[in-house]
KESEMAR-313657 format. One record per residue (C-alpha): residue in one letter; x, y, z. Coordinates in steps of 0.001 Angstrom, whole numbers. Layout:
% KESEMAR-313657
{res = a; x = X; y = Y; z = Z}
...
% end
This chain:
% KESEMAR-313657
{res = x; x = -38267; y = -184418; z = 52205}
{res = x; x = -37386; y = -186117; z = 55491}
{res = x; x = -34845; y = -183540; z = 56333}
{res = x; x = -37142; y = -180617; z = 55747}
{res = x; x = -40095; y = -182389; z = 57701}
{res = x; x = -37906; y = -182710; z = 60886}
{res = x; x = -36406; y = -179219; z = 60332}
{res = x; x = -40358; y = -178056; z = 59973}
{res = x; x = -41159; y = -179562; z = 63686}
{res = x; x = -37835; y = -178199; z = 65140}
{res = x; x = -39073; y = -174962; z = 63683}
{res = x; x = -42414; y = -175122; z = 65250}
{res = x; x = -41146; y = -176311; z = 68536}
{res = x; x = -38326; y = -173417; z = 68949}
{res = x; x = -41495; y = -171188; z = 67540}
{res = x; x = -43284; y = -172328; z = 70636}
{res = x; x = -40782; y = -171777; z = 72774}
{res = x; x = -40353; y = -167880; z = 72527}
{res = x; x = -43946; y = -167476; z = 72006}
{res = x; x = -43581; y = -169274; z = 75874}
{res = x; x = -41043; y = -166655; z = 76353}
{res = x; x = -43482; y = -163817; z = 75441}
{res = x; x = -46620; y = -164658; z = 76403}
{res = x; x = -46395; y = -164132; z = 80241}
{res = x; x = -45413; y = -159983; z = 79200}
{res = x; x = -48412; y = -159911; z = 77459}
{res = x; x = -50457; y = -160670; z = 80457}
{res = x; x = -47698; y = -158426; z = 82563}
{res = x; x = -46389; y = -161308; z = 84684}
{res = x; x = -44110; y = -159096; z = 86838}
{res = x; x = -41112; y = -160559; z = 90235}
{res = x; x = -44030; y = -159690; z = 92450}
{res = x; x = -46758; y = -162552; z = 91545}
{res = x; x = -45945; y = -166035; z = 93538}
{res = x; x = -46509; y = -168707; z = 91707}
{res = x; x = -48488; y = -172110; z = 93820}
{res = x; x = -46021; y = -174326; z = 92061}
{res = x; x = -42568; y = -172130; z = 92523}
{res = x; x = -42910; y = -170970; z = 96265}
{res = x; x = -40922; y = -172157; z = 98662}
{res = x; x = -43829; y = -173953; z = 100795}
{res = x; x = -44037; y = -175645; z = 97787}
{res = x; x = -40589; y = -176717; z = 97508}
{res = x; x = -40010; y = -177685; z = 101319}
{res = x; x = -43475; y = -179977; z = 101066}
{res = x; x = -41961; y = -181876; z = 97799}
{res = x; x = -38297; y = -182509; z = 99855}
{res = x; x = -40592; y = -183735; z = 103139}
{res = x; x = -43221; y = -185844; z = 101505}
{res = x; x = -42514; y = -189331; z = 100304}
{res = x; x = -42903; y = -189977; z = 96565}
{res = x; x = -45708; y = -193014; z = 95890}
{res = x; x = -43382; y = -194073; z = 92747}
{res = x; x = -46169; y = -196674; z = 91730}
{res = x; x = -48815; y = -194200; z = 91866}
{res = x; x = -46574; y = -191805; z = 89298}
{res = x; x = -45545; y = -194267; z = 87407}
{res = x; x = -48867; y = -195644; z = 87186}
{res = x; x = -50218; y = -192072; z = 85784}
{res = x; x = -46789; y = -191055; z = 84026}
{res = x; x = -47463; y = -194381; z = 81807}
{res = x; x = -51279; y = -193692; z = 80848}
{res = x; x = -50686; y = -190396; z = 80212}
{res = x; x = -46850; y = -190372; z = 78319}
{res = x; x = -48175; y = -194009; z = 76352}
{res = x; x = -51338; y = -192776; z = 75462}
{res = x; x = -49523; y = -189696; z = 73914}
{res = x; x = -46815; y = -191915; z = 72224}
{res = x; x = -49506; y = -194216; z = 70865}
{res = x; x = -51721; y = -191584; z = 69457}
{res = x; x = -48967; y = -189551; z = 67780}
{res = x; x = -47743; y = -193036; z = 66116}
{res = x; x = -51263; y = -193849; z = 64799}
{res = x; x = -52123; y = -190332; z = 63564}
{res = x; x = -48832; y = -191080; z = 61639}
{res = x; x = -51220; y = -192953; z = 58989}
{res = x; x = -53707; y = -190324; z = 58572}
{res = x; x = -53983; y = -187388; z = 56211}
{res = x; x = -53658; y = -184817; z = 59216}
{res = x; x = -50782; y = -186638; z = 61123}
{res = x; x = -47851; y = -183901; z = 59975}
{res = x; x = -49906; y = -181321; z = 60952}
{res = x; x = -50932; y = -183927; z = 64765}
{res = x; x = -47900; y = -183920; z = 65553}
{res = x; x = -46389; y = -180400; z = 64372}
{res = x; x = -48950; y = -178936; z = 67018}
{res = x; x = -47781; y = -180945; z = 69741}
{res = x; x = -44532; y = -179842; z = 69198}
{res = x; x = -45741; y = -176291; z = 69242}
{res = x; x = -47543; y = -176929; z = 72247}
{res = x; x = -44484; y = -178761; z = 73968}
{res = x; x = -42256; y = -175875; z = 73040}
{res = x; x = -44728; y = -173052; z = 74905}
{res = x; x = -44706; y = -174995; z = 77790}
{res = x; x = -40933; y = -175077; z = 77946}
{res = x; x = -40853; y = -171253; z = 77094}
{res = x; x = -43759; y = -170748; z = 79307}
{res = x; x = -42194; y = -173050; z = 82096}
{res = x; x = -38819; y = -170980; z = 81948}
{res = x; x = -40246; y = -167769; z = 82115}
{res = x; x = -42313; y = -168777; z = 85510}
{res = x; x = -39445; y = -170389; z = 87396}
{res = x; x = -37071; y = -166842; z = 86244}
{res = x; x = -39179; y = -164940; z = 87407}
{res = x; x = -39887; y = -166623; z = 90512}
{res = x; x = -36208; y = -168023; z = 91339}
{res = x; x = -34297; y = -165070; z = 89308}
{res = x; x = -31073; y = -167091; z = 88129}
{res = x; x = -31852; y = -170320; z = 89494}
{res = x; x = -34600; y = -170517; z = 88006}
{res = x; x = -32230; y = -171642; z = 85096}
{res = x; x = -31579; y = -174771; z = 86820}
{res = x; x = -34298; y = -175406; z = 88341}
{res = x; x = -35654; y = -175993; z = 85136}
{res = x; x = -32887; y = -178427; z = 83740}
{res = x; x = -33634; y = -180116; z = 86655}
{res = x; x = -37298; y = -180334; z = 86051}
{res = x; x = -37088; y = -181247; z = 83078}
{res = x; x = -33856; y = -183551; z = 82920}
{res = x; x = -33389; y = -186447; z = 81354}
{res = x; x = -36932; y = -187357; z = 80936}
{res = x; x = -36854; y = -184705; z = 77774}
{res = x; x = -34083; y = -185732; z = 76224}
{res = x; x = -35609; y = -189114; z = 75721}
{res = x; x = -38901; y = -187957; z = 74735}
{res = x; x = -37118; y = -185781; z = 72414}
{res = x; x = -35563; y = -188529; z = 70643}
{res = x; x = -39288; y = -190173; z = 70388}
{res = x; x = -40481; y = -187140; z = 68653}
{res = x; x = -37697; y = -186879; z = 66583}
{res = x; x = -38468; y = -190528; z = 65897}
{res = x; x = -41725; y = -190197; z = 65292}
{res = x; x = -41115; y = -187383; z = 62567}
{res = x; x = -38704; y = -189554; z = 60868}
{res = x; x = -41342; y = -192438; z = 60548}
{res = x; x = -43960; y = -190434; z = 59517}
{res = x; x = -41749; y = -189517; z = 56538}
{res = x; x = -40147; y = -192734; z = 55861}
{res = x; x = -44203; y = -194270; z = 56103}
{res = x; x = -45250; y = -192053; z = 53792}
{res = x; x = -42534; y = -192396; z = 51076}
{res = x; x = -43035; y = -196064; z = 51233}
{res = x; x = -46405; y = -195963; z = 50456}
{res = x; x = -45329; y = -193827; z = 47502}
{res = x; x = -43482; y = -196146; z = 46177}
{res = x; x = -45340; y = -199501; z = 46850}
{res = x; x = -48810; y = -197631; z = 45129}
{res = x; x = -50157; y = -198059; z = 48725}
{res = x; x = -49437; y = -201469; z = 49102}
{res = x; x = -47391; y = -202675; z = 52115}
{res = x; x = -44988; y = -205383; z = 51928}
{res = x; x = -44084; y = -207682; z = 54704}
{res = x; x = -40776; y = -205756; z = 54336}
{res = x; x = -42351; y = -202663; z = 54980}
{res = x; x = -44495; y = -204125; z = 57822}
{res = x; x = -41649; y = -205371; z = 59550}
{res = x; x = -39640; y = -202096; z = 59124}
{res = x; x = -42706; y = -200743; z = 60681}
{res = x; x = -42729; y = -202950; z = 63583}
{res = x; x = -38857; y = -202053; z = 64700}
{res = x; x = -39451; y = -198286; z = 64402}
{res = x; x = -42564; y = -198407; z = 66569}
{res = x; x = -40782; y = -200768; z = 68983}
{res = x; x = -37857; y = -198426; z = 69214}
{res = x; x = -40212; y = -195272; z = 69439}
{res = x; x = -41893; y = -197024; z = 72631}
{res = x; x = -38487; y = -198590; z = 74388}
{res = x; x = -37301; y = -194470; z = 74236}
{res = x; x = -40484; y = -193264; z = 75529}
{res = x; x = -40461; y = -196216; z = 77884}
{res = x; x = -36608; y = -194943; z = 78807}
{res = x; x = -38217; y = -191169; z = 79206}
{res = x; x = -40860; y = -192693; z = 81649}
{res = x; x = -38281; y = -194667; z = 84176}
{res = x; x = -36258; y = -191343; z = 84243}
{res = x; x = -39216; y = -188873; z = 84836}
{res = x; x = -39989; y = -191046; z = 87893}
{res = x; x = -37585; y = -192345; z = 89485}
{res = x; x = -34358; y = -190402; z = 87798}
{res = x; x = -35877; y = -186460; z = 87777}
{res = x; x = -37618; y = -186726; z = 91343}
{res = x; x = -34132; y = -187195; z = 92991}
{res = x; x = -32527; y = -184887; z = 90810}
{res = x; x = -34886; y = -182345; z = 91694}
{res = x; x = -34772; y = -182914; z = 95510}
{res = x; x = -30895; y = -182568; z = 95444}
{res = x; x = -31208; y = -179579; z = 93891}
{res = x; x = -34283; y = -178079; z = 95964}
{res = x; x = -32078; y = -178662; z = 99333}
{res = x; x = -29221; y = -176927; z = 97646}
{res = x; x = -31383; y = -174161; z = 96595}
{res = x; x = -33430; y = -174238; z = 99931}
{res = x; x = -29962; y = -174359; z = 102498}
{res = x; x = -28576; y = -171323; z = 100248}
{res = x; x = -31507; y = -169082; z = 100694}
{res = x; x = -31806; y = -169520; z = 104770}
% end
């Protein structure tokens, strides 16, 4: 059951992704549009100005936490399968969504751009998610078999998963801020000295 719960979410999230890929030729995103985000006023302004690492870490840990913390939770609720199977689906339009964009805007290296956007920082909070499916499943074949009552066992089983679910997110955070930002500026000069 756990196998075919975590190949469910890898479904949905690959499911998400090429709706991503297929949405923006519904609405006839064509090479011409410039994208705020993917210009290259955009790009020199992120190399020049300074990043205030406190101030993103400050709002990359309310916002990445607060995710973490209410995916674990729904985890003991009747609806937390289906909680966290649509943030998967969501996560995996925004990649397809993301890749289509920076293509379109940066032709081939576009490519990188986004495996530099979204390197490592996904990888970890891959493994969360992952994580998080796997508890969900092992949570609710527990209950099955202790008739709904937890054992201190169980509770402290509990504990360790949750405590290794937040050290990876906690990983994922430290690399989206201060990992992917220089990534991301290495790249944008190498992309930026190539096109002048």
């Amino acid at each position: 059951m756990k196998k075919l719960g975590n190949n469910a979410l890898l479904i949905l999230f690959c499911i998400g992704i090429i709706v991503g890929l297929i949405l923006p030729r519904w609405f006839s995103v064509n090479s011409n549009l410039d994208f705020s985000i993917l210009n290259i006023r955009s790009f020199r302004q992120y190399i020049v100005v300074e990043t205030d690492y406190s101030s993103v870490l400050r709002s990359a840990v309310r916002s990445r936490l607060t995710l973490m913390l209410l995916l674990f939770f729904s985890c003991y609720t009747a609806a937390g399968f289906w909680i966290l199977a649509s943030t998967y689906l969501v996560m995996g339009l925004f990649l397809g969504l993301l890749s289509v964009l920076s293509v379109v805007q940066m032709q081939y290296w576009g490519i990188v751009f986004l495996l530099c956007a979204i390197f490592p920082q996904w990888l970890l909070y891959g493994m969360a998610g992952i994580r998080l499916g796997a508890f969900m499943e092992k949570r609710k074949n527990r209950m099955a078999l202790c008739n709904g009552n937890a054992i201190s066992s169980y509770n402290l089983k509990t504990f360790l998963d949750f405590l290794t679910i937040l050290v990876i997110t906690c990983g994922g955070i430290a690399c989206e801020v201060y990992v992917n930002p220089w990534l991301l500026r290495y790249f944008l000069n190498f992309y930026l000295g190539n096109l002048a």
